[in-house]
Each structure stands twice: as structure tokens, then as C-alpha cells.
mmCIF file of the N, C-alpha and C atoms, coordinates in Angstrom:
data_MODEL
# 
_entry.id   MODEL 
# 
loop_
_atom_site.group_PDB 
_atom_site.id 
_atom_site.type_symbol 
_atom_site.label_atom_id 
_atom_site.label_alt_id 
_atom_site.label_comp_id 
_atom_site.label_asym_id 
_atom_site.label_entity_id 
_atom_site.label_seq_id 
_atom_site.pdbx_PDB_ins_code 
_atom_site.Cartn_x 
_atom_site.Cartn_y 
_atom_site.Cartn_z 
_atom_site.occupancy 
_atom_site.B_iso_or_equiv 
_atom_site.pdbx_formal_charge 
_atom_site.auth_seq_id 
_atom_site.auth_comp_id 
_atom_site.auth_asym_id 
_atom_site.auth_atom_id 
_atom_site.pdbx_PDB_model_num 
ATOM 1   N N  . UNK A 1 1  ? 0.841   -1.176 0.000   1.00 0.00 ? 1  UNK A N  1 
ATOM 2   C CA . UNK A 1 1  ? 0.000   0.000  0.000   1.00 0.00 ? 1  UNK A CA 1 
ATOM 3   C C  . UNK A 1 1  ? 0.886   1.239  0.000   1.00 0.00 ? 1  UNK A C  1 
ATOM 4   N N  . UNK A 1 2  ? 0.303   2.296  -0.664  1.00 0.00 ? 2  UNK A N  1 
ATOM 5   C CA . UNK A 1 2  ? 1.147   3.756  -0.583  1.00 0.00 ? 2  UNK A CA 1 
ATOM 6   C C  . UNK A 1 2  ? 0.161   4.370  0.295   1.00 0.00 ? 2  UNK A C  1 
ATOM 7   N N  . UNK A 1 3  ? 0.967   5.053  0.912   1.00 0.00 ? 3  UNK A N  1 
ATOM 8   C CA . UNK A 1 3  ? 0.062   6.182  1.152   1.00 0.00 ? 3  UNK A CA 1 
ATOM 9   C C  . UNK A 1 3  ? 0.950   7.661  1.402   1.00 0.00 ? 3  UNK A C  1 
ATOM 10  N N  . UNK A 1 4  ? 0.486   8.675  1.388   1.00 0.00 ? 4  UNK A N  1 
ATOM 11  C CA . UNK A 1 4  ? 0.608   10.076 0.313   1.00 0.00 ? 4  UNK A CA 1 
ATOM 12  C C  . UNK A 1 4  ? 0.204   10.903 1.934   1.00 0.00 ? 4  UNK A C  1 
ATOM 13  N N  . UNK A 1 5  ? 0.970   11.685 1.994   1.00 0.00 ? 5  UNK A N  1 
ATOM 14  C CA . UNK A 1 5  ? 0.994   13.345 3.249   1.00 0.00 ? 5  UNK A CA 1 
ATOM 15  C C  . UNK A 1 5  ? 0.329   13.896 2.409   1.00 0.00 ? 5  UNK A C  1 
ATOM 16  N N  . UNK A 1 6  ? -0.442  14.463 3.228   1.00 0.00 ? 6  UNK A N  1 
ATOM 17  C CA . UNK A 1 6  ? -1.259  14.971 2.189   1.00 0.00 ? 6  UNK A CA 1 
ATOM 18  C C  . UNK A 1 6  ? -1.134  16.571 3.380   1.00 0.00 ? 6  UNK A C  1 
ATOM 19  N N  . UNK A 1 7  ? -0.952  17.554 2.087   1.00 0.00 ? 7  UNK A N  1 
ATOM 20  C CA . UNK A 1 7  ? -0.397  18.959 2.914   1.00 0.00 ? 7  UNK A CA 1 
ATOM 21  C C  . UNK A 1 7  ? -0.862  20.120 2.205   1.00 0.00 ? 7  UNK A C  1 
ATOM 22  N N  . UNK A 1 8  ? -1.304  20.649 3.629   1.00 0.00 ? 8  UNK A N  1 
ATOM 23  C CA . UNK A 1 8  ? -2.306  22.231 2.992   1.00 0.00 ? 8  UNK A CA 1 
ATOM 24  C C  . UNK A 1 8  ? -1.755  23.270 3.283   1.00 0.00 ? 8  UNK A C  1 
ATOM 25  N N  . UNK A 1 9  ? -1.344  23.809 1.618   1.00 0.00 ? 9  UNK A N  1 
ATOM 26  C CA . UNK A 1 9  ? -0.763  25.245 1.724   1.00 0.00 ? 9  UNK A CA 1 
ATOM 27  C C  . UNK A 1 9  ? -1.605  26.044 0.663   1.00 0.00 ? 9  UNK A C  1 
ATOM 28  N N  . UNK A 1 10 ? -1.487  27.097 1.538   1.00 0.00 ? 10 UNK A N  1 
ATOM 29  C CA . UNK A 1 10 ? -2.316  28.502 0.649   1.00 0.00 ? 10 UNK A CA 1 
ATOM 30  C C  . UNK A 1 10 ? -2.115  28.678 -1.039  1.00 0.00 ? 10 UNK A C  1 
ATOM 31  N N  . UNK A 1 11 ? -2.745  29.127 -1.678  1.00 0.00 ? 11 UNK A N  1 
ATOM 32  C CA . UNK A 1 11 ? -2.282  29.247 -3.186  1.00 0.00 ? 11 UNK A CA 1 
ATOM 33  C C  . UNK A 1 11 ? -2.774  31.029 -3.528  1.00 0.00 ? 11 UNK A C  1 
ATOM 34  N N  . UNK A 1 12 ? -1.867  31.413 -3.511  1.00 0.00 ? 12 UNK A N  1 
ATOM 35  C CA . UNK A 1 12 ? -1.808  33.123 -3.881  1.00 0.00 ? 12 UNK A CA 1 
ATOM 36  C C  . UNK A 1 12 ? -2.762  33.290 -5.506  1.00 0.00 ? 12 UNK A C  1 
ATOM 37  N N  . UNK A 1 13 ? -4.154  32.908 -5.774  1.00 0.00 ? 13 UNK A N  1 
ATOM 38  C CA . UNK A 1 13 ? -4.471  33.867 -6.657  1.00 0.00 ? 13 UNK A CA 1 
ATOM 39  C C  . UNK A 1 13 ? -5.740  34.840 -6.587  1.00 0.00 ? 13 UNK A C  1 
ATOM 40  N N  . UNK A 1 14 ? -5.564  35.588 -7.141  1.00 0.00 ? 14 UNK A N  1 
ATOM 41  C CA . UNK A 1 14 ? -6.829  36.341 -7.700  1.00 0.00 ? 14 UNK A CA 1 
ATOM 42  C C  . UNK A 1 14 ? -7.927  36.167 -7.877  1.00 0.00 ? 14 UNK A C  1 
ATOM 43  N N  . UNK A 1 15 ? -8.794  36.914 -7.745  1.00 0.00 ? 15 UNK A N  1 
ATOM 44  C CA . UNK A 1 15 ? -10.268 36.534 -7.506  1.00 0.00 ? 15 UNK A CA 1 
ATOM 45  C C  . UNK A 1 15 ? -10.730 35.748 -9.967  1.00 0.00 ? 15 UNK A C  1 
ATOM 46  N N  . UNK A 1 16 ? -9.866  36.635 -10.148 1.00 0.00 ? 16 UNK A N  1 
ATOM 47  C CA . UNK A 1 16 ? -10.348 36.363 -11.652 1.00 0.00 ? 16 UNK A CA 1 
ATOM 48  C C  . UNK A 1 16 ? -9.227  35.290 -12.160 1.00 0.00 ? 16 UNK A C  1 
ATOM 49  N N  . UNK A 1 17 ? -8.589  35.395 -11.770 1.00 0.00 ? 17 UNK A N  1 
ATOM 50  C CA . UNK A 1 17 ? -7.233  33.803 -11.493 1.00 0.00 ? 17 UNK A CA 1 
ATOM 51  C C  . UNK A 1 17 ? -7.689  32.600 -11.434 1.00 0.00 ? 17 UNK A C  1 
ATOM 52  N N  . UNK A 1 18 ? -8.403  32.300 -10.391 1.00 0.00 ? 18 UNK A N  1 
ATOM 53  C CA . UNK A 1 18 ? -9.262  31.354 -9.727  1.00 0.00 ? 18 UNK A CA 1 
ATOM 54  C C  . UNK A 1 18 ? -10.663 31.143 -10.347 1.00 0.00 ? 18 UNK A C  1 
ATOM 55  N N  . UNK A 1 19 ? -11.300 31.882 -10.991 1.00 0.00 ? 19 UNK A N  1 
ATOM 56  C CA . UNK A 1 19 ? -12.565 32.384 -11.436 1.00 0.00 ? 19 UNK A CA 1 
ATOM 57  C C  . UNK A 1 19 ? -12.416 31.157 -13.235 1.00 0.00 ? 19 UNK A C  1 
ATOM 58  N N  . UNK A 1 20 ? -10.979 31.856 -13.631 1.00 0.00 ? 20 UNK A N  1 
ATOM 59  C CA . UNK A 1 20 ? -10.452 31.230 -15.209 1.00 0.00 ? 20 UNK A CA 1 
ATOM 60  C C  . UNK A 1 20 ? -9.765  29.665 -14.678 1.00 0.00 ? 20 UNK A C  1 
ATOM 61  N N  . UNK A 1 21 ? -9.569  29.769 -13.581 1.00 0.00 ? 21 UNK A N  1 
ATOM 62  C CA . UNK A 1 21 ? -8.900  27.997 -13.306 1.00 0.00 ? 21 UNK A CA 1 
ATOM 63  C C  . UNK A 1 21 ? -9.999  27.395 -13.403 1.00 0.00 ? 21 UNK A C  1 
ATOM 64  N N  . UNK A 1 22 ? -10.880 27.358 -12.761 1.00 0.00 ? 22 UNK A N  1 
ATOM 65  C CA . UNK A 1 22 ? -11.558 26.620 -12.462 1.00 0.00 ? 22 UNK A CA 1 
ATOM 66  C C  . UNK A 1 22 ? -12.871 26.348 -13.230 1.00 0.00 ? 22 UNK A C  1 
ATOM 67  N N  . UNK A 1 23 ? -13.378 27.342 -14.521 1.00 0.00 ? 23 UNK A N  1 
ATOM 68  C CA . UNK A 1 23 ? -13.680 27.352 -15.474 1.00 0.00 ? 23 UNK A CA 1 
ATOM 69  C C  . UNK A 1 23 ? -12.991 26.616 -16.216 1.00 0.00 ? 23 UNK A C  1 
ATOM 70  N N  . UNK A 1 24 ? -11.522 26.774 -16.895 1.00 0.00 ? 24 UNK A N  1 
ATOM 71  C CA . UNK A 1 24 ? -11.164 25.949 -17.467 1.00 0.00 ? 24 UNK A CA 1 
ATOM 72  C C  . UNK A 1 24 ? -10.975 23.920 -17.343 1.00 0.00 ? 24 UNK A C  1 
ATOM 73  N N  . UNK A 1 25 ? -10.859 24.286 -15.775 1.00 0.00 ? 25 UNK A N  1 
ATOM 74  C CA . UNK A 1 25 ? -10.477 22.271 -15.421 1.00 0.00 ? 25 UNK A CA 1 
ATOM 75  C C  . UNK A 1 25 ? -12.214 22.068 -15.791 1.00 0.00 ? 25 UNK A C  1 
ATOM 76  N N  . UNK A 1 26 ? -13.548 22.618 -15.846 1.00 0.00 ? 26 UNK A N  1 
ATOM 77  C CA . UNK A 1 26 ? -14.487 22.152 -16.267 1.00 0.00 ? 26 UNK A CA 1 
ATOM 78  C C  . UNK A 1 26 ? -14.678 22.146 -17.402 1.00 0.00 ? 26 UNK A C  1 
ATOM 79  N N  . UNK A 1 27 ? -14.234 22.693 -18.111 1.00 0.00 ? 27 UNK A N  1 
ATOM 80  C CA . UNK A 1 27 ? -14.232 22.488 -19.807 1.00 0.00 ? 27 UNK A CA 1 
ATOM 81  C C  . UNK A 1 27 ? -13.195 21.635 -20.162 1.00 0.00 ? 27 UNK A C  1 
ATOM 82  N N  . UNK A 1 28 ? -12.154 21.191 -19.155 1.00 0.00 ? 28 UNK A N  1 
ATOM 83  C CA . UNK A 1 28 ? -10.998 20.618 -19.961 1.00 0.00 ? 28 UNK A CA 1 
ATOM 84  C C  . UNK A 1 28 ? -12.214 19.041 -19.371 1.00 0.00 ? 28 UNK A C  1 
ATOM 85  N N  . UNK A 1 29 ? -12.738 18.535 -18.470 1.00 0.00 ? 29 UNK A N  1 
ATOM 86  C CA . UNK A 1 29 ? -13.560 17.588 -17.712 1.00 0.00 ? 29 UNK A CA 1 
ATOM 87  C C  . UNK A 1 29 ? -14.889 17.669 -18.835 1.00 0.00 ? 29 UNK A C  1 
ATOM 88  N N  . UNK A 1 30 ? -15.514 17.998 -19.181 1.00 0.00 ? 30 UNK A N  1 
ATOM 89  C CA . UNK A 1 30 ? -16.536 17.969 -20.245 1.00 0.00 ? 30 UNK A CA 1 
ATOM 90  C C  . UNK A 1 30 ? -16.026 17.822 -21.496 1.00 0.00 ? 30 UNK A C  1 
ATOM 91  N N  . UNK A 1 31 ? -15.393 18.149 -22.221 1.00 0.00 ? 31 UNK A N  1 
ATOM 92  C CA . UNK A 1 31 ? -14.367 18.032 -23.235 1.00 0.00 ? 31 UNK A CA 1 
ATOM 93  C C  . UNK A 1 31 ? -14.175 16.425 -23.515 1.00 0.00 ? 31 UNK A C  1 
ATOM 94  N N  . UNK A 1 32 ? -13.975 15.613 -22.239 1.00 0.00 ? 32 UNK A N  1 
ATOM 95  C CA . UNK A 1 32 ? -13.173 14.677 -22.139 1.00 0.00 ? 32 UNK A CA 1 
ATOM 96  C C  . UNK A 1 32 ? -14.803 13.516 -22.226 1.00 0.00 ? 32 UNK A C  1 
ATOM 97  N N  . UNK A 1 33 ? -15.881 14.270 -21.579 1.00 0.00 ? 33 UNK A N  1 
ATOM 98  C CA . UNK A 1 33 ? -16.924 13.183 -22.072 1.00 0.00 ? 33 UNK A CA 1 
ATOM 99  C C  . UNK A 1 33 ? -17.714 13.293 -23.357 1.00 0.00 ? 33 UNK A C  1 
ATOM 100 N N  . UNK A 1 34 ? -17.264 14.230 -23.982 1.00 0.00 ? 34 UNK A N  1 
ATOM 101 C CA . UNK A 1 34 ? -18.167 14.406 -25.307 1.00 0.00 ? 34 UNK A CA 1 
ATOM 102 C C  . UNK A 1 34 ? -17.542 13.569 -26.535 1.00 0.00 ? 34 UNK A C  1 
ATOM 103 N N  . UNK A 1 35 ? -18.649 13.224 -27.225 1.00 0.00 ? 35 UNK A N  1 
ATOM 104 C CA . UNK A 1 35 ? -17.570 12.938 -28.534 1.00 0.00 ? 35 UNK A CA 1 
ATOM 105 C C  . UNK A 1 35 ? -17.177 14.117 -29.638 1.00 0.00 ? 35 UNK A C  1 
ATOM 106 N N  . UNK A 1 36 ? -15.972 13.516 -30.739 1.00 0.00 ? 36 UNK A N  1 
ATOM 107 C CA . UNK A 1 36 ? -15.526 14.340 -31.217 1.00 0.00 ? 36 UNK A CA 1 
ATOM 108 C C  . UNK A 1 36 ? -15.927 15.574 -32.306 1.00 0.00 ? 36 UNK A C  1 
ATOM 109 N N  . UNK A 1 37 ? -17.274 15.135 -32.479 1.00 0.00 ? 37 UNK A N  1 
ATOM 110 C CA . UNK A 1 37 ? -18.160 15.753 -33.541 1.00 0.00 ? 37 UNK A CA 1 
ATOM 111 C C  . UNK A 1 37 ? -18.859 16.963 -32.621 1.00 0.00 ? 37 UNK A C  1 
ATOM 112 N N  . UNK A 1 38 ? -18.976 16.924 -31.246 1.00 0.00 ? 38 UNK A N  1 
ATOM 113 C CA . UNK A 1 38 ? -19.665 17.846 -30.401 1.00 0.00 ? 38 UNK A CA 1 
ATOM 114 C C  . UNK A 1 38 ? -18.545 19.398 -30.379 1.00 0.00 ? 38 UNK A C  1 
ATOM 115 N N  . UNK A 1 39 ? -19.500 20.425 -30.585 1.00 0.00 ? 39 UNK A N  1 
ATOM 116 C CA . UNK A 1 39 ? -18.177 21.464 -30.737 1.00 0.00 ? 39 UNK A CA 1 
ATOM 117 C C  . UNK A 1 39 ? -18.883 22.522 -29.469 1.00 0.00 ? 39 UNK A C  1 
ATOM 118 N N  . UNK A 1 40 ? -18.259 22.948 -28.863 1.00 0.00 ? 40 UNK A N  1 
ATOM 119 C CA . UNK A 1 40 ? -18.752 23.944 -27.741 1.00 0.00 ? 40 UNK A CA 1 
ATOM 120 C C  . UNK A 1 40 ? -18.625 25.445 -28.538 1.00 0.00 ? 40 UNK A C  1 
ATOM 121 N N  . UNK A 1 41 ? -19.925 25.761 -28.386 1.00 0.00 ? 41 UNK A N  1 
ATOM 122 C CA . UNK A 1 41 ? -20.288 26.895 -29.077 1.00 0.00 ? 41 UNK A CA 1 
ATOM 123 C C  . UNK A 1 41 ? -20.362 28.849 -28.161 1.00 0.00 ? 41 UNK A C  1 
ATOM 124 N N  . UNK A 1 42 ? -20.624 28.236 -26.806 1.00 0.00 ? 42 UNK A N  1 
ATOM 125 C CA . UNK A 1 42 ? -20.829 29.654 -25.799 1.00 0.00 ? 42 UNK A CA 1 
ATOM 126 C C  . UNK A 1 42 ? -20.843 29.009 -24.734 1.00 0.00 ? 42 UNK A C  1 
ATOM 127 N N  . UNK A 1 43 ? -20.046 29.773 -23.919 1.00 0.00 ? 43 UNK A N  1 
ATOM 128 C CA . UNK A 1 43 ? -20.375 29.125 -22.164 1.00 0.00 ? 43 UNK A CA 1 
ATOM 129 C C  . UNK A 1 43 ? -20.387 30.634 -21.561 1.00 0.00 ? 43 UNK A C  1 
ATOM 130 N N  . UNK A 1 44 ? -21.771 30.193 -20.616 1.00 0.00 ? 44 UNK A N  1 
ATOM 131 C CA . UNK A 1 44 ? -21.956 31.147 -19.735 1.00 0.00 ? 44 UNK A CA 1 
ATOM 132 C C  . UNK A 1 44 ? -21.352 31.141 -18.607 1.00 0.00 ? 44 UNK A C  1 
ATOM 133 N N  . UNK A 1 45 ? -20.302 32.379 -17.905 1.00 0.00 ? 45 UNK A N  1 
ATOM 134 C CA . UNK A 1 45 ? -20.220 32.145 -16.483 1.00 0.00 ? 45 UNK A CA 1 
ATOM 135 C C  . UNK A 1 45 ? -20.927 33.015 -15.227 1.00 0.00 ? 45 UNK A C  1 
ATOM 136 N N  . UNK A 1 46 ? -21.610 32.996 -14.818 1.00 0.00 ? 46 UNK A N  1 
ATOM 137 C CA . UNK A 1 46 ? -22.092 33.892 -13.578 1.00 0.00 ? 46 UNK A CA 1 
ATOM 138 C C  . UNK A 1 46 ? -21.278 33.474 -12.340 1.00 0.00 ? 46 UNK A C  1 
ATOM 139 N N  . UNK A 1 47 ? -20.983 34.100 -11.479 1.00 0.00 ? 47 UNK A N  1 
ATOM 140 C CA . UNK A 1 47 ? -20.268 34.640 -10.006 1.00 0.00 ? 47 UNK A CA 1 
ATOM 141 C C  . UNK A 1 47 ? -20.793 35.381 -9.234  1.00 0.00 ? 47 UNK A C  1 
ATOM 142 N N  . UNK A 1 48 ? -20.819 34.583 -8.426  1.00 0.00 ? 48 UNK A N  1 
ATOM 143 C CA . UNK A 1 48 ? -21.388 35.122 -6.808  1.00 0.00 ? 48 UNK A CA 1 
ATOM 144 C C  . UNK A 1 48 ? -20.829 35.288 -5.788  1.00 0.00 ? 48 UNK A C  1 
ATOM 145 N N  . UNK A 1 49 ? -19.808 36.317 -5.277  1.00 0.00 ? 49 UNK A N  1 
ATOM 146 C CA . UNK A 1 49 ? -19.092 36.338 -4.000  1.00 0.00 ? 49 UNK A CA 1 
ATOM 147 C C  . UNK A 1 49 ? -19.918 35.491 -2.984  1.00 0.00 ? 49 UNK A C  1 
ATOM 148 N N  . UNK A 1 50 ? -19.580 35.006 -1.738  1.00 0.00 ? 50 UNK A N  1 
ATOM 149 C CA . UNK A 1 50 ? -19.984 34.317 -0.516  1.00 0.00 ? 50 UNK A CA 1 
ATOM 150 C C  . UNK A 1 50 ? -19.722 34.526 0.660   1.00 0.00 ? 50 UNK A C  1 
ATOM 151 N N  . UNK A 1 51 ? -20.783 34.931 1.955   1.00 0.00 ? 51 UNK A N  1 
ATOM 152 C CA . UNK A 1 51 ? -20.338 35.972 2.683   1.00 0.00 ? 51 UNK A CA 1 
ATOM 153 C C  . UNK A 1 51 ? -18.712 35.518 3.378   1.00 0.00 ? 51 UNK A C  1 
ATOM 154 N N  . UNK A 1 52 ? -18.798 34.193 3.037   1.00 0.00 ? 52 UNK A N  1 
ATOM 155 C CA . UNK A 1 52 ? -17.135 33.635 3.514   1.00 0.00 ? 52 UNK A CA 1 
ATOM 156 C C  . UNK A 1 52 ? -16.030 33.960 2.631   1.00 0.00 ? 52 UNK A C  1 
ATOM 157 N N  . UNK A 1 53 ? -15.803 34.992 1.539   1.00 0.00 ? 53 UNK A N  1 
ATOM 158 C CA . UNK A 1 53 ? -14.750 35.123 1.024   1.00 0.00 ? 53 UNK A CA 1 
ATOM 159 C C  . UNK A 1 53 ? -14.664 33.949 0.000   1.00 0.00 ? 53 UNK A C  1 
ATOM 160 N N  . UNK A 1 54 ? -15.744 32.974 -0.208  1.00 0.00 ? 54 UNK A N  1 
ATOM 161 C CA . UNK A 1 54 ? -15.559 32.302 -1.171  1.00 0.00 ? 54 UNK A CA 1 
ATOM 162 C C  . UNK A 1 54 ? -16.155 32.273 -2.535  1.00 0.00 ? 54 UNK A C  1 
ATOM 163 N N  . UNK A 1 55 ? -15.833 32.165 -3.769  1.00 0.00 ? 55 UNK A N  1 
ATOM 164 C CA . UNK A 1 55 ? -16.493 32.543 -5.006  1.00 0.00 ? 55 UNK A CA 1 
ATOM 165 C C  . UNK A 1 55 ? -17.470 31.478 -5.569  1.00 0.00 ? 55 UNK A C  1 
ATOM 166 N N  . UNK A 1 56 ? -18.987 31.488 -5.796  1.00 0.00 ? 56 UNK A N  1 
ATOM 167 C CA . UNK A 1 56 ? -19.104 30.263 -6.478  1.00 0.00 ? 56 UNK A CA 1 
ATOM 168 C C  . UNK A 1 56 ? -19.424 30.843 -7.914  1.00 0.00 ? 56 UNK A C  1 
ATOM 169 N N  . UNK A 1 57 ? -19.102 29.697 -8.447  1.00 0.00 ? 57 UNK A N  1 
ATOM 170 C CA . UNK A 1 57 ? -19.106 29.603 -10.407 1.00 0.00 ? 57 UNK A CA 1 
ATOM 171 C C  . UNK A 1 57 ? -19.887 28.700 -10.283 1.00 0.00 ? 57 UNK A C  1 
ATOM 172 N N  . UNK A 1 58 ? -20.688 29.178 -11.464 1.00 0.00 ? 58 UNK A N  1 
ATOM 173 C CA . UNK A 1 58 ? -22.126 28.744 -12.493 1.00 0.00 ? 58 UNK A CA 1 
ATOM 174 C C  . UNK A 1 58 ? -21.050 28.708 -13.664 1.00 0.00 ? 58 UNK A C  1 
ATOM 175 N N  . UNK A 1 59 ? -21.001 27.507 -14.610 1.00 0.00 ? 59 UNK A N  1 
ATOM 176 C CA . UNK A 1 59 ? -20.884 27.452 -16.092 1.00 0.00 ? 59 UNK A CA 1 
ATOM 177 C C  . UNK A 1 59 ? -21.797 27.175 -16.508 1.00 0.00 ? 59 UNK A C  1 
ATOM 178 N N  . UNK A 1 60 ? -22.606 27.282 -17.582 1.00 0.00 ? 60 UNK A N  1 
ATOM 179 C CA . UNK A 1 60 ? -23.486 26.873 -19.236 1.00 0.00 ? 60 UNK A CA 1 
ATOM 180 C C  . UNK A 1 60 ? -22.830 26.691 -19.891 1.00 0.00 ? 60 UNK A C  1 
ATOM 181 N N  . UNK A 1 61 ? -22.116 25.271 -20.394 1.00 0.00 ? 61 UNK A N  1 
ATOM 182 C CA . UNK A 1 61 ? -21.545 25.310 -21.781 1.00 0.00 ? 61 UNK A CA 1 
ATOM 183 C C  . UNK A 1 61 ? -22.556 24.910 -22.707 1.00 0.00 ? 61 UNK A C  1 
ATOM 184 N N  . UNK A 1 62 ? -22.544 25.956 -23.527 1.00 0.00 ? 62 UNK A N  1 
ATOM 185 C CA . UNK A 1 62 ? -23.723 25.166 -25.350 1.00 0.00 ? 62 UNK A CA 1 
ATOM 186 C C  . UNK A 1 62 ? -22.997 24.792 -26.096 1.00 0.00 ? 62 UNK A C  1 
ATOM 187 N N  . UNK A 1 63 ? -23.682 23.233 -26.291 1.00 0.00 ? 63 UNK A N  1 
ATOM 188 C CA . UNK A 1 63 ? -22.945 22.364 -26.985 1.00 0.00 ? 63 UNK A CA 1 
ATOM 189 C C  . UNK A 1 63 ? -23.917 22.317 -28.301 1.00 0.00 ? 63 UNK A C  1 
ATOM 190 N N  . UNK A 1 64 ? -23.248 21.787 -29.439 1.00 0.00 ? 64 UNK A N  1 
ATOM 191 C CA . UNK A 1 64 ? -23.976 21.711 -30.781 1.00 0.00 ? 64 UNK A CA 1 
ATOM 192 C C  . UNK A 1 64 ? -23.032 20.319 -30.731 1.00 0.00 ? 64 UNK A C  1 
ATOM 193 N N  . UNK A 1 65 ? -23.929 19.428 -31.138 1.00 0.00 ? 65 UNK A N  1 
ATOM 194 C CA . UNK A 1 65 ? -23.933 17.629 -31.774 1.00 0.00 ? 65 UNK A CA 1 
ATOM 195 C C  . UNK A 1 65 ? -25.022 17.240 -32.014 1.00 0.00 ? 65 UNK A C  1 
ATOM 196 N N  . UNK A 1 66 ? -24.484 16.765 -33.277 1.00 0.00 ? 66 UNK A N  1 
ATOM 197 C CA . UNK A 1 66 ? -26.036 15.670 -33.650 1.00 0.00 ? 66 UNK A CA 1 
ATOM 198 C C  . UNK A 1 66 ? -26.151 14.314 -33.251 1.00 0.00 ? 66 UNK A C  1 
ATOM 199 N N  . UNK A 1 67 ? -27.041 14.412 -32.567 1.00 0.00 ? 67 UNK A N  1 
ATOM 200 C CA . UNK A 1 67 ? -27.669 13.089 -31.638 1.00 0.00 ? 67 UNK A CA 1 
ATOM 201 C C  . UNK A 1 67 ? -28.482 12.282 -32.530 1.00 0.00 ? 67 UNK A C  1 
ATOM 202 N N  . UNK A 1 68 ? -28.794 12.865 -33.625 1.00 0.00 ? 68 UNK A N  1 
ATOM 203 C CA . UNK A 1 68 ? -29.213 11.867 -34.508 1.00 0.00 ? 68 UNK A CA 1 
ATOM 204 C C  . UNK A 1 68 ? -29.034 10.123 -34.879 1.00 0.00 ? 68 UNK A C  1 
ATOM 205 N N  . UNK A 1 69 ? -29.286 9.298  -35.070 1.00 0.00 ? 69 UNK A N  1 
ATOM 206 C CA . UNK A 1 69 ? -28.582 7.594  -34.686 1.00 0.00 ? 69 UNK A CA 1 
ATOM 207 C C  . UNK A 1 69 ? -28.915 7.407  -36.503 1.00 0.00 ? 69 UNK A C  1 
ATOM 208 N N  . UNK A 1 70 ? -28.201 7.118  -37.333 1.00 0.00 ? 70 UNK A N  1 
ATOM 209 C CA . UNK A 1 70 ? -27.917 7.184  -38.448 1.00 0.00 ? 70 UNK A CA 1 
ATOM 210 C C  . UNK A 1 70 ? -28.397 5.724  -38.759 1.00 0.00 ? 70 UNK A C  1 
ATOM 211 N N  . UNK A 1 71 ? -28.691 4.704  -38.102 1.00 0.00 ? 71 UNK A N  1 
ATOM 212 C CA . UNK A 1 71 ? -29.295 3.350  -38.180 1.00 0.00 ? 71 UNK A CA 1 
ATOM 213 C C  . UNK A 1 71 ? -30.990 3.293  -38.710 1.00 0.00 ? 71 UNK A C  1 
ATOM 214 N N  . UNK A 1 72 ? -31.264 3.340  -39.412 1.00 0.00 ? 72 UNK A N  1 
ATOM 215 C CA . UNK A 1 72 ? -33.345 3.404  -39.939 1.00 0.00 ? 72 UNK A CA 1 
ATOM 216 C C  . UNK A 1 72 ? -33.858 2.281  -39.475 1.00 0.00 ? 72 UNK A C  1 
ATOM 217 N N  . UNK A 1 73 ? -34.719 2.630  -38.664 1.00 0.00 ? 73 UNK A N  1 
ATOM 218 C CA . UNK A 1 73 ? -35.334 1.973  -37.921 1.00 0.00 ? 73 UNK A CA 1 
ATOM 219 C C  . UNK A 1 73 ? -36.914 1.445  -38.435 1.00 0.00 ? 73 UNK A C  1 
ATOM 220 N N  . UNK A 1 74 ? -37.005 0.323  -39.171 1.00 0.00 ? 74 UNK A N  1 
ATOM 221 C CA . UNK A 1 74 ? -38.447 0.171  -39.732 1.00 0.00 ? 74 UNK A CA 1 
ATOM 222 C C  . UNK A 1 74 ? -39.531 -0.180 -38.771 1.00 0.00 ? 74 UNK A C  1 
ATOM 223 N N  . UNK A 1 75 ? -40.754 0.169  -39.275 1.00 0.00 ? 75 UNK A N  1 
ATOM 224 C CA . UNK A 1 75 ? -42.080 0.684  -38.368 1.00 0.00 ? 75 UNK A CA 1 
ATOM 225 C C  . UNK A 1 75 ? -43.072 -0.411 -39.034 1.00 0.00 ? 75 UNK A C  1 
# 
């Protein structure tokens, strides 16, 4: 078995630093379940300070793919 220290230190960024990190690891995480024909077209972000100094993020990504199933299905 491994096991890992696990150690908490501060990370110096910016309110809009932090705002673009963490936007991005969710698009790089959605990205990774779509297939390759799906193209991301607009993502919305809204932000809400928290009376604790903490930020929460809302994303909307709009996705365009055709979900269409190319198999004809007789009736």
C-alpha cells in the first residue's frame, strides 16, 4: 500500500485567477466526455461572492452535436 501526506498550503491567486482555473479544469472535464463531432459553441459564467470570502461559479456550456442515430429503424 502507498500512502501520500497529504499537505495544505495557501495558493496566492486572484479573484479572476481562480474564477479562469476553475472554469477551465471544467471544460478541460466535459471536453473529455463528449464525442468528437460535439463542438462547444458559448459558455456562460455567472459569479457570486460568498459571505465567507468564497467565489461560487455557475458554467453553461452550449454544446452543438447531432444526436441523430444514423441506423433506420423500420415501423
Amino acid at each position: 500500500m502507498l500512502y501520500y501526506e497529504r499537505v495544505e498550503k495557501e495558493i496566492d491567486l486572484d479573484e479572476d485567477e481562480a474564477i479562469n482555473e476553475a472554469v477551465n479544469e471544467v471544460e478541460k472535464s466535459l471536453l473529455n466526455e463528449l464525442t468528437r463531432e460535439a463542438v462547444l459553441v458559448d459558455k456562460i459564467i455567472e459569479t457570486k461572492k460568498e459571505e465567507d470570502g468564497n467565489a461560487l461559479v455557475k458554467v453553461i456550456f452550449v454544446i452543438e452535436q447531432n444526436i441523430v442515430n444514423d441506423i433506420l429503424t423500420d415501423y
